[in-house]
C-alpha positions in Angstrom: -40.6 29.4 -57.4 -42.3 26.8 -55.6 -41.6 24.0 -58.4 -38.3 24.8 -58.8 -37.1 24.7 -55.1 -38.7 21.5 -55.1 -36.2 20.3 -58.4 -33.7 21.4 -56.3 -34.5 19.7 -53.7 -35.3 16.4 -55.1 -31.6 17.1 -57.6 -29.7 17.6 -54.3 -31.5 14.5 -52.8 -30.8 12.3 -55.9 -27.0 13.2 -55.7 -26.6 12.5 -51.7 -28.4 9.4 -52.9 -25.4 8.4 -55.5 -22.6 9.8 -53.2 -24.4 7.7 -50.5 -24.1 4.3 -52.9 -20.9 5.2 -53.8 -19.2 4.5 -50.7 -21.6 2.0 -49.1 -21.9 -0.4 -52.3 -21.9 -3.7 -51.5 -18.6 -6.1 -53.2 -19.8 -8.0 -55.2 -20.9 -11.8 -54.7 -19.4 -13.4 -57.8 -16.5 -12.4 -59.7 -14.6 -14.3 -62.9 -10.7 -15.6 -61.5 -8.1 -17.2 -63.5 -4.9 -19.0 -61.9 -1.9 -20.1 -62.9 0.5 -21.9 -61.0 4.5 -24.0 -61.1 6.5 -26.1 -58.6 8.1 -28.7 -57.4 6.5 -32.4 -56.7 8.8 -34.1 -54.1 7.9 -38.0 -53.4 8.0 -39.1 -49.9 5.8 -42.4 -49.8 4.0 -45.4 -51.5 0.9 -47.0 -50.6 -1.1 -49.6 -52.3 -0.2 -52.3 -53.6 3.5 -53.2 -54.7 5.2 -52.5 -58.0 4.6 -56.6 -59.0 1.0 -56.4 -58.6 0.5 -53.0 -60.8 -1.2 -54.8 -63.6 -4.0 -55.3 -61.2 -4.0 -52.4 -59.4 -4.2 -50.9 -62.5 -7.8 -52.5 -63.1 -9.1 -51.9 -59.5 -8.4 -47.7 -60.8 -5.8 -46.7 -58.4 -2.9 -46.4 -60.5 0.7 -47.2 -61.2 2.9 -46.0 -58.2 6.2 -44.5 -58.8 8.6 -46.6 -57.3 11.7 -44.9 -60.2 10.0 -41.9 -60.7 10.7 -40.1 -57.3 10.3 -36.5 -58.1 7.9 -34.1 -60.4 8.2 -30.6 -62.4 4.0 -29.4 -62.9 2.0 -26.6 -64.1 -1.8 -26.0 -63.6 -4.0 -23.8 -65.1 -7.5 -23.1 -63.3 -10.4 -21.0 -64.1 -13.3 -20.1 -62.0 -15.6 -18.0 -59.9 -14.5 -15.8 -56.9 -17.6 -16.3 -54.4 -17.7 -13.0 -51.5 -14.3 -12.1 -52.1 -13.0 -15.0 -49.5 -14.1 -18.3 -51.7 -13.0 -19.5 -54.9 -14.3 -22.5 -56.9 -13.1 -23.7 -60.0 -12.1 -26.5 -62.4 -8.2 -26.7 -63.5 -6.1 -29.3 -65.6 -2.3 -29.9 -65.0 0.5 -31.5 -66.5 3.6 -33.3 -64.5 6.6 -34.5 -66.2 8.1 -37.4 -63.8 11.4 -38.9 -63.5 14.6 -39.4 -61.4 15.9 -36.1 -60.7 19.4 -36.5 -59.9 20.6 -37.5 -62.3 17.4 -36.6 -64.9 16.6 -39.9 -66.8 14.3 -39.3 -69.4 14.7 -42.6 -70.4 12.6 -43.3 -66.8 10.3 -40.6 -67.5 7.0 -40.4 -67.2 3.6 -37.9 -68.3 1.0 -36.9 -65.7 -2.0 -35.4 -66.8 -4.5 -34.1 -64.4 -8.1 -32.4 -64.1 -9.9 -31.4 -60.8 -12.6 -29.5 -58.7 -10.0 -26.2 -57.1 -11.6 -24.9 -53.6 -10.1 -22.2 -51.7 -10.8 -19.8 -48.8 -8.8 -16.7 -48.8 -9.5 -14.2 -45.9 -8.8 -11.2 -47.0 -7.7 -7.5 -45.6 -4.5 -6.8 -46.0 -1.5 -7.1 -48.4 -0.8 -10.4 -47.0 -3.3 -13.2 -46.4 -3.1 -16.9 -45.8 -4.9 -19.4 -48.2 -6.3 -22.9 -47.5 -7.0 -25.0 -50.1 -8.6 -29.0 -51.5 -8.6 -30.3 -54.9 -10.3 -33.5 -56.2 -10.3 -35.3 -59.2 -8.7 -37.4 -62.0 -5.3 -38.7 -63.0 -4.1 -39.8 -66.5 -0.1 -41.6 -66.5 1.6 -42.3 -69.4 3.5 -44.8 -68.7 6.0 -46.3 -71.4 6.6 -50.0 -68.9 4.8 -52.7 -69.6 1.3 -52.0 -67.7 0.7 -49.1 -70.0 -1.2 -46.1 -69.1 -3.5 -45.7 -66.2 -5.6 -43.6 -64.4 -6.2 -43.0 -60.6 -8.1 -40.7 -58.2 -6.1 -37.3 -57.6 -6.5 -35.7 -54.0 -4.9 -32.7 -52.5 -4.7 -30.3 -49.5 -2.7 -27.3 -49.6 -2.2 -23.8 -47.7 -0.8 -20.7 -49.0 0.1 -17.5 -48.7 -1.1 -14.7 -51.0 0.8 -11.0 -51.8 -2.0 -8.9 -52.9 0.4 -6.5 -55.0 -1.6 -4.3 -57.0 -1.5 -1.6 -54.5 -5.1 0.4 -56.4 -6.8 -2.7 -55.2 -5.9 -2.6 -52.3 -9.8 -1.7 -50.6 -10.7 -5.2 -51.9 -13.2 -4.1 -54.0 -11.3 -6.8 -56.2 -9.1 -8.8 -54.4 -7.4 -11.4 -56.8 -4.4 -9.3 -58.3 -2.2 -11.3 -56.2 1.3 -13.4 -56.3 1.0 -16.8 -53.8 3.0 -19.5 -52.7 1.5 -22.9 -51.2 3.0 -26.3 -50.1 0.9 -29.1 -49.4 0.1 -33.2 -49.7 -0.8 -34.9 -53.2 -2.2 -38.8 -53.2 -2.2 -40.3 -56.9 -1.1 -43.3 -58.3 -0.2 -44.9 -55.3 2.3 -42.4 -54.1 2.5 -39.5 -51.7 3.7 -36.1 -53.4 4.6 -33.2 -51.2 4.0 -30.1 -54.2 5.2 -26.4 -53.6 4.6 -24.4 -55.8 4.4 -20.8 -57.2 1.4 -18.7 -58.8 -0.5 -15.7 -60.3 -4.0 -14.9 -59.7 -6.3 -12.2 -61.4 
């Protein structure tokens, strides 16, 4: 009688154990996210060097600045690692297709290809929560003028703000079922984008 008292015992203490673990479990630290993000790339400024000295620019790494191609359509796809629910960290490539916008001349068109390091910090407890954001990296133009292609350094800041919609998530256990919107300031190839843009994380 003894024995089994003490099974019970050690049963019922087992199972307070679990129920105890169930609702005190930490998050966890690292978690797989993917993104995938559109906008807008308005120009607003030039720096550098002018258009006539692009050829050597071009060889000092800084680009070709986009003195006819004033605006930008782009779409980025980044994959990473969601670090205590708040950070993310990941690598993402992009393409821009740049021209005049109004009218569109294709014939003045231009190809962007980009890849950079994606850091954000998303504090998190609600349905809503803002986003701050840096990338870094690389910038591939194709250019059909005369100085050919080129590449440049590709910089950005940006803040958001994510809508955490899957409402069974909504503890936080996994936060990155969200819809978000950001704006910020893009430097690359001489010229000064302002992007805004729309997105999907999970």
């Amino acid at each position: 009688m003894k024995n089994i008292k003490a099974l019970l015992l050690i049963v019922m203490l087992m199972a307070a154990g679990a129920v105890s673990a169930q609702y005190t479990q930490e998050k966890p630290n690292v978690e797989y996210m993917f993104k995938i993000e559109a906008g807008y790339l308005h120009k607003v400024a030039n720096y550098g060097k002018p258009q006539a000295d692009a050829a050597s620019t071009n060889i000092e790494g800084s680009g070709f600045r986009f003195n006819l191609h004033e605006e930008a359509m782009g779409l980025n796809i980044i994959n990473g690692i969601n670090i205590s629910q708040d950070f993310f960290l990941g690598g993402g490539v992009g393409y821009a297709f740049c021209a005049p916008m109004r009218p569109v001349r294709f014939d003045k068109s231009s190809h962007m290809a980009v890849a950079f390091i994606d850091m954000d910090f998303r504090p998190v407890g609600d349905t809503w929560a803002p986003m701050v954001g840096a990338r870094v990296g690389g910038s591939f133009l194709m250019n059909p003028n005369n100085y050919g292609n080129t590449i440049s350094p590709y910089l950005e800041v940006y803040a958001g703000l994510n809508w955490f919609y899957d409402h069974a998530l909504q503890q936080m256990d996994k936060n990155y079922h969200s819809l978000f919107a950001e704006v910020g300031v893009v430097m690359v190839q001489q010229t000064v984008f302002i992007p805004i843009r729309v997105g999907w994380r999970w």
